[in-house]
C-alpha positions as CSV (number, residue, x, y, z in Angstrom):
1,X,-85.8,64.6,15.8
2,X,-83.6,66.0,18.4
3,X,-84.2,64.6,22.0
4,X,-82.9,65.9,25.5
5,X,-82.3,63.3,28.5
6,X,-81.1,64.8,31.8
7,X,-78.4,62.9,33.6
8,X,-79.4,59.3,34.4
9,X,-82.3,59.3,32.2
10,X,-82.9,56.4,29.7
11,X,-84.5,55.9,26.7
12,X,-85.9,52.6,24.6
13,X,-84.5,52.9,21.3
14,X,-85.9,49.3,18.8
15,X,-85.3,47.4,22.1
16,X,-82.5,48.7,23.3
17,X,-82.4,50.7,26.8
18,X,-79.8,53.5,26.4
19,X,-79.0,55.5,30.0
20,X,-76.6,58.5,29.6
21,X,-74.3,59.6,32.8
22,X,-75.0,63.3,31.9
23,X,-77.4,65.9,30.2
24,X,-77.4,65.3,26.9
25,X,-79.0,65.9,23.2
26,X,-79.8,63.0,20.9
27,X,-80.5,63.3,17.4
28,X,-82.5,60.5,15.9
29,X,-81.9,60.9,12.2
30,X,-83.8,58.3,10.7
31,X,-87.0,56.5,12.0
32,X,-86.9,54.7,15.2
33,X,-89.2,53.1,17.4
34,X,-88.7,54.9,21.0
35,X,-90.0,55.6,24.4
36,X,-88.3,57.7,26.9
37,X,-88.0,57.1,30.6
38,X,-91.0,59.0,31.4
39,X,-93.3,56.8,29.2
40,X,-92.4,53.4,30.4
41,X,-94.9,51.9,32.1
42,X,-93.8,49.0,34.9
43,X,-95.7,45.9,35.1
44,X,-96.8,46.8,39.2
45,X,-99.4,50.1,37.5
46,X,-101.1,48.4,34.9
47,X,-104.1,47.9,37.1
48,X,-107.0,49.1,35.0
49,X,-108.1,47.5,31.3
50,X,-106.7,50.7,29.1
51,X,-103.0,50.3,31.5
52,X,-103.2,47.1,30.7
53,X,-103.7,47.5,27.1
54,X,-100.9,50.5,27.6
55,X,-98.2,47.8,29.2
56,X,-99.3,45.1,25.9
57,X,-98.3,47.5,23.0
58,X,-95.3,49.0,24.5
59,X,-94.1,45.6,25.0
60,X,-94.9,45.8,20.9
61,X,-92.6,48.6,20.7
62,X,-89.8,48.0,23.3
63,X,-89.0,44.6,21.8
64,X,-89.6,45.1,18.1
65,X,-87.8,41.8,17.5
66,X,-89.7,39.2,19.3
67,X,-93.9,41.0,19.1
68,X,-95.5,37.7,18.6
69,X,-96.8,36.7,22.2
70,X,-97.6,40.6,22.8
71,X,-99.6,40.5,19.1
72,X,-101.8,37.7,20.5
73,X,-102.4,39.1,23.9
74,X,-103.1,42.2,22.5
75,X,-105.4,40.7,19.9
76,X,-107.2,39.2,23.4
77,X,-107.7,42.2,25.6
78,X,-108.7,44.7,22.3
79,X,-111.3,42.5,21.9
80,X,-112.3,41.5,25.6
81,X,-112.8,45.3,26.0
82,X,-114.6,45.8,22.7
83,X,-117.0,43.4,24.1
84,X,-117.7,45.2,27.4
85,X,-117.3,48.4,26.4
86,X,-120.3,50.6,26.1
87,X,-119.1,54.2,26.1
88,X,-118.5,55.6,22.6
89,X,-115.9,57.6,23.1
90,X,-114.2,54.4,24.5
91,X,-115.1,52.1,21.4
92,X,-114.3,55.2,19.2
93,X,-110.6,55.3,20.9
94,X,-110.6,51.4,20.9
95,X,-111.0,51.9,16.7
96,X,-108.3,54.1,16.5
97,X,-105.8,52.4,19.1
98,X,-106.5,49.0,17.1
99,X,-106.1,50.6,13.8
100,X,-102.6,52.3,14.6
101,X,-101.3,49.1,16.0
102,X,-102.2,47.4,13.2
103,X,-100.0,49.5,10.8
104,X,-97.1,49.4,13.6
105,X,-97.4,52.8,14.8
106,X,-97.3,51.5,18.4
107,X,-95.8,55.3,19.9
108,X,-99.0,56.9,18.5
109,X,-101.3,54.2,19.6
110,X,-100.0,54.7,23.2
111,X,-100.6,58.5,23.0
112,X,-104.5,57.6,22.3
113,X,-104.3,55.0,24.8
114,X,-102.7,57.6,27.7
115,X,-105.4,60.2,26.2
116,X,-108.4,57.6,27.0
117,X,-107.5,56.9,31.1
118,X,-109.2,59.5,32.1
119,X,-112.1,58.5,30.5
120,X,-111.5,54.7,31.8
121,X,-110.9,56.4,35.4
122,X,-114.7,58.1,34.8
123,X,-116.1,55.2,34.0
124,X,-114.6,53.8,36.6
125,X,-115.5,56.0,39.7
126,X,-119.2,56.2,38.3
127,X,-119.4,52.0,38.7
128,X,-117.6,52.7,41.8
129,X,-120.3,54.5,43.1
130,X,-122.8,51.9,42.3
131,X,-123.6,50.0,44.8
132,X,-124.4,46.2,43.5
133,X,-125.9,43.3,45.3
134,X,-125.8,39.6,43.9
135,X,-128.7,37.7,45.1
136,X,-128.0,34.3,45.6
137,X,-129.8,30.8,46.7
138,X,-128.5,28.5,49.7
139,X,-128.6,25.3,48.4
């Protein structure tokens, strides 16, 4: 796989963070776990469930080494959202996301995952737009 960075640009290669100075080609020739630039999420935009879930596995992927808090939160939020979820398309995704993590294909899992946030942002602005009152008892 051949990949081009522009200058400045860095990629995640099995944990490591490689920045070039210049434009360049890379050619991966064997099989690597990698994100470029572009892909990295930062802590500060996980703010929905599915970024959040985003942020856990490529913390799977970025640090292939040391996975085993990021397996068990992981293992939390899938299932917190499996139990709240009531779109299908969501618990289809949810299926799919779970399954490719479990066989280590984190880059593919966060492709499904980036592919459901529009749905999580529809689901989103249609709760937004109802309005919800708590009743509640003084004591």
């Amino acid at each position: 796989m051949k990949i081009s960075l522009r200058a400045g640009e860095r990629i995640y290669v099995n944990g490591a963070v490689l920045r070039v100075d210049r434009k360049v080609s890379v050619e991966l020739v064997n099989d690597v776990m990698f994100l470029l630039e572009g892909q990295v999420m930062q802590a500060s935009d996980a703010t929905t469930a599915m970024r959040q879930l985003y942020f856990i596995v490529q913390l799977m992927l970025m640090n292939p080494t040391d996975i085993g808090a990021a397996v068990a939160l992981y293992g939390e939020h899938h299932a917190a959202l499996l139990a709240v979820c009531e779109s299908r398309e969501m618990l289809d995704g949810l299926a799919t996301i779970h399954e490719l993590v479990r066989t280590t294909r984190y880059f593919e899992a966060l492709k499904r995952i980036r592919g459901l946030f529009l749905v999580e942002d529809a689901i989103l602005a249609g709760l937004a737009g109802v309005a919800t009152e708590i009743p509640f008892e003084a004591a």
